[in-house]
C-alpha positions in Angstrom: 0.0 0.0 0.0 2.7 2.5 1.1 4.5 1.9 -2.3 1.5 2.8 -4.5 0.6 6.2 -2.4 4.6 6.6 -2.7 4.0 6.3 -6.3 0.9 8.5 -6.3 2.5 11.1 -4.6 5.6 11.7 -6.3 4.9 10.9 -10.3 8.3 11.8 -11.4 7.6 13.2 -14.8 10.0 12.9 -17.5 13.1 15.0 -17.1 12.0 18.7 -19.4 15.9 19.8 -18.7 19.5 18.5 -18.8 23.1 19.4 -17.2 23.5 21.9 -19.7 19.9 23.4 -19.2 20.4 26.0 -17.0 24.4 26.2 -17.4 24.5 30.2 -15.3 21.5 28.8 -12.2 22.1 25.2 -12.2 24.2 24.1 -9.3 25.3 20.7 -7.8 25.1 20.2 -4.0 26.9 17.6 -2.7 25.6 14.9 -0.2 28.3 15.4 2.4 28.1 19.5 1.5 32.0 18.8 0.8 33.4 19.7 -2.5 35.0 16.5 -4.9 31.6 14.6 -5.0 30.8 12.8 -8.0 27.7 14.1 -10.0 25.2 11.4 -8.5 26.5 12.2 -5.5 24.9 15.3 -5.6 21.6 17.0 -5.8 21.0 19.6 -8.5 19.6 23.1 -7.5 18.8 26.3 -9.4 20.2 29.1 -7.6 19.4 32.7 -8.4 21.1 35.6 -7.0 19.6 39.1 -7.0 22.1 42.3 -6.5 22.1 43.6 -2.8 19.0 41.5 -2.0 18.1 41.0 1.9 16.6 37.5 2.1 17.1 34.0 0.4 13.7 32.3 -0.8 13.9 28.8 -0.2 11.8 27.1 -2.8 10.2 23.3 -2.7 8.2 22.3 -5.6 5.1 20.3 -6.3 4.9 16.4 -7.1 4.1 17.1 -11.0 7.6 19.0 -11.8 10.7 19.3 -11.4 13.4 22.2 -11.7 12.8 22.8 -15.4 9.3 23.2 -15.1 9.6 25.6 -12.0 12.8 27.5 -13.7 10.4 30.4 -14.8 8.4 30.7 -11.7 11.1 30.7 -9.6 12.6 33.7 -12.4 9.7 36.0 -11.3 10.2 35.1 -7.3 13.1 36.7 -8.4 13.0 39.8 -10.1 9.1 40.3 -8.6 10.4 40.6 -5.0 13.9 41.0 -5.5 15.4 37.9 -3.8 17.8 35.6 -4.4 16.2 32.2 -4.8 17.5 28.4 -4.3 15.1 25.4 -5.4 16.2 22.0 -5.1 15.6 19.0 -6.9 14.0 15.9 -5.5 15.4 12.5 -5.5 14.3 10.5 -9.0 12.7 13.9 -10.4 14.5 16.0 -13.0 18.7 14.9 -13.2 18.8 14.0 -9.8 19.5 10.2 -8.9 17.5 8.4 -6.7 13.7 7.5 -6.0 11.5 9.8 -4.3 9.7 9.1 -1.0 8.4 11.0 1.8 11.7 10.5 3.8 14.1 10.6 0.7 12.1 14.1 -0.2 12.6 15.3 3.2 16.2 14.3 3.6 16.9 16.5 0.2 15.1 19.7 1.3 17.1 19.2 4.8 20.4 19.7 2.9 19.4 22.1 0.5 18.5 23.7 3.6 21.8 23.3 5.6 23.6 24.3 2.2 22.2 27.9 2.4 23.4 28.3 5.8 26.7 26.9 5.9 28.0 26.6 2.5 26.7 29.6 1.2 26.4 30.9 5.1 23.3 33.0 4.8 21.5 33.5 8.1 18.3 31.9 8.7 16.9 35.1 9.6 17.4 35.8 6.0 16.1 32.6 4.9 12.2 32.4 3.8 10.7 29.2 2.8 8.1 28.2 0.5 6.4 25.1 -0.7 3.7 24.5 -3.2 1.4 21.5 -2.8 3.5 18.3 -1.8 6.4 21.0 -1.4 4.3 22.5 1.8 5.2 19.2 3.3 8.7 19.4 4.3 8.7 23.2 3.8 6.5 23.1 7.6 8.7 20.4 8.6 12.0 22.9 8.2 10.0 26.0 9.3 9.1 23.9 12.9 12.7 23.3 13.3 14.4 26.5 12.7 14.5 29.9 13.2 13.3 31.3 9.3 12.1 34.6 8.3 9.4 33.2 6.9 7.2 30.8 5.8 4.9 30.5 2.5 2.7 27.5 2.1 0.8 27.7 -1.5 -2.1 24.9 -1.7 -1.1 23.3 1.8 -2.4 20.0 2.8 -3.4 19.3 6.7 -1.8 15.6 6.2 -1.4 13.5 3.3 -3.8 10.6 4.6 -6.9 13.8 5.1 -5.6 14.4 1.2 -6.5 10.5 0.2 -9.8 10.4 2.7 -11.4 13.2 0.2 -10.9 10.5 -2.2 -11.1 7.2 -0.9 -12.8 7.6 2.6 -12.0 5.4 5.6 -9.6 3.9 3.4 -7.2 6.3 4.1 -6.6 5.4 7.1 -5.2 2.2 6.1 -1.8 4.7 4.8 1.2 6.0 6.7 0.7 9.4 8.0 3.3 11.3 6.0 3.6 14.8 6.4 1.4 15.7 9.1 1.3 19.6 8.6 -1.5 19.6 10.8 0.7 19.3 14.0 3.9 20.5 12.5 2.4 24.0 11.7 2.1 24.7 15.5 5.5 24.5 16.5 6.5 27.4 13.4 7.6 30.9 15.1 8.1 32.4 11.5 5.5 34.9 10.2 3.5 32.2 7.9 1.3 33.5 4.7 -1.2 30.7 3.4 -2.1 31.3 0.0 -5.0 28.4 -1.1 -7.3 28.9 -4.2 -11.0 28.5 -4.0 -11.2 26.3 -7.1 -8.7 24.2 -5.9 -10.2 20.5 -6.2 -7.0 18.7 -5.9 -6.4 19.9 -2.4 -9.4 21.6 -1.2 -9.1 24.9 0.2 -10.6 23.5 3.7 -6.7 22.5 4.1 -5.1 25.8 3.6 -7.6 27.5 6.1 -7.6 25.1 8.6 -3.9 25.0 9.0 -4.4 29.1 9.2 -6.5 28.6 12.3 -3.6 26.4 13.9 -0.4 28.1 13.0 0.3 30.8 16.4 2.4 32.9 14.9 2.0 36.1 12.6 0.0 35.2 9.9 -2.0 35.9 6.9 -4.2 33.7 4.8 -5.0 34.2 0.9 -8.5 32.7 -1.2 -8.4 33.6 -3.9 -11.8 33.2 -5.6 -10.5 32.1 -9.3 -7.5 30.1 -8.1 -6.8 26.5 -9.2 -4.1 24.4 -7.7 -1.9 24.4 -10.3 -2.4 28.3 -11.5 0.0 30.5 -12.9 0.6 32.6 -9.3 1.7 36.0 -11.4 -1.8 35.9 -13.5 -3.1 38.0 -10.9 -1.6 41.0 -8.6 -3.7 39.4 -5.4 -2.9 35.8 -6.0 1.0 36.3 -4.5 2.6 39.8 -5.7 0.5 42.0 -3.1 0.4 39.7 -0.2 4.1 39.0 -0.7 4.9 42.2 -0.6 2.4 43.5 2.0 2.6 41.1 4.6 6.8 40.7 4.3 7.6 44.2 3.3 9.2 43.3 0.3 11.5 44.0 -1.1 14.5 44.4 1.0 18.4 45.1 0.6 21.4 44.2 2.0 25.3 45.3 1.6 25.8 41.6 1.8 26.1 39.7 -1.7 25.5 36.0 -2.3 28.4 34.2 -3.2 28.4 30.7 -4.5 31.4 28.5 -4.6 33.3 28.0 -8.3 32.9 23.7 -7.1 29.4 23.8 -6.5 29.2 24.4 -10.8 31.2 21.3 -11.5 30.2 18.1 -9.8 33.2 16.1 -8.5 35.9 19.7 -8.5 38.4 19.9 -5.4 38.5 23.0 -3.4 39.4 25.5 -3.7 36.8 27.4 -6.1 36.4 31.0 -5.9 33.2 32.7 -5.9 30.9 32.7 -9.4 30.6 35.7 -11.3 27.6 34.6 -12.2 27.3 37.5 -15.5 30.3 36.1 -16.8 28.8 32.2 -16.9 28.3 31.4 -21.0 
């Protein structure tokens, strides 16, 4: 049983970009954060830097793509709000190796996590994370354990068996409680915005408000009335722009620029590697 929901909920699509895809953003984190890892050794990341920008957007993806479908939303978190942004790759999705589960997928956004703070040592009250759909999962799970600047949650789920009970009922009790959001949510100190469409039929928005009414920090929660789950968030101003901006005060500056090791570029390079000039990449 657990195999098939493991199946359900991670798809793996086919790959839609290659090593060479994203040659300027596409980065290789190393299991051991260590430089000299070989390629599948690694997890791939797209990593966008913004001039002067104050905070780092940590983004986690949804179940039905991977980095290259993501590459243009992750663009206009960008340039929109003037961050720098980091989204990593799942296990089995994309280039990266491996199969993705629950604890494989949680594992992954762990060191992409720890990656930002001490590799690329930027604070983690610089650090805002954000999940969409599956992505909320271990987006909560980080947010409960560490001291972020914030947290965005985009068509949130309570758990991933009260996901399958819309579906299949009292069946879903039968399944492993993965991700449970719904408990995870009250431990987060970090300002939390909840942004859940009204036509969302693939997570209903009951999820997204309910996990509002639990979370005890600063908050805001978001319905839009013409929202699907899987809309284009920059269609419309109220959908992320203005609550983004209005409810974190973005954007932000700092004196403080990112700078990305030359080895995370080349999977399996030694240390030293000087910081990325990242105009300058072909």
């Amino acid at each position: 049983m657990s195999a098939v929901v493991t199946r359900l909920l991670f798809p793996q699509p086919k790959p839609s970009y290659g090593p060479d895809t994203f040659r300027r953003h596409l980065i290789y984190i190393p299991t051991t954060l260590s430089p000299g890892s070989p390629q599948d050794a690694c997890v791939p990341a797209l990593c966008l830097p913004f001039p002067s920008a104050r905070f780092l957007v940590y983004f986690l993806h949804g179940n039905a793509e991977d980095l290259g479908r993501c590459y243009q939303f992750c663009l206009g978190l960008r340039d929109q709000f003037q961050v720098h942004v980091l989204a990593i790759e799942y296990p089995g999705y994309g280039i990266c190796a491996g199969s993705a589960t629950p604890q494989s997928v949680s594992e992954t956004a762990a060191l992409g996590y720890q990656f930002v703070t001490r590799v690329l040592g930027w604070a983690p009250s610089a650090v805002k994370i954000m999940g969409r759909s599956i992505g909320s999962g271990p987006a909560v799970e980080l947010a409960a354990e560490h001291p972020v600047a914030g947290l965005v949650l985009i068509a949130p789920f309570l758990t991933i068996r009260e996901v399958f009970r819309e579906s299949v009922g009292l069946l879903a009790e039968l399944l492993p409680e993965y991700y449970p959001n719904r408990d995870r949510i009250q431990a987060v100190a970090a300002p939390t915005l909840i942004v859940h469409g009204q036509q969302d039929t693939l997570i209903p928005p009951h999820h997204g408000a309910e996990l509002y009414a639990l979370c005890r920090c600063r908050k805001l929660l978001v319905t839009p009335q013409e929202m699907q789950h899987n809309t284009n968030l920059f269609l419309k101003r109220e959908f992320l722009v203005a609550p983004m901006v209005q409810f974190f005060a973005l954007p932000d500056h700092s004196f403080e620029e990112l700078v990305v090791p030359g080895w995370c570029f080349k999977p399996g390079a030694e240390a030293p590697g000087g910081p990325v000039d990242f105009a300058r990449l072909p």
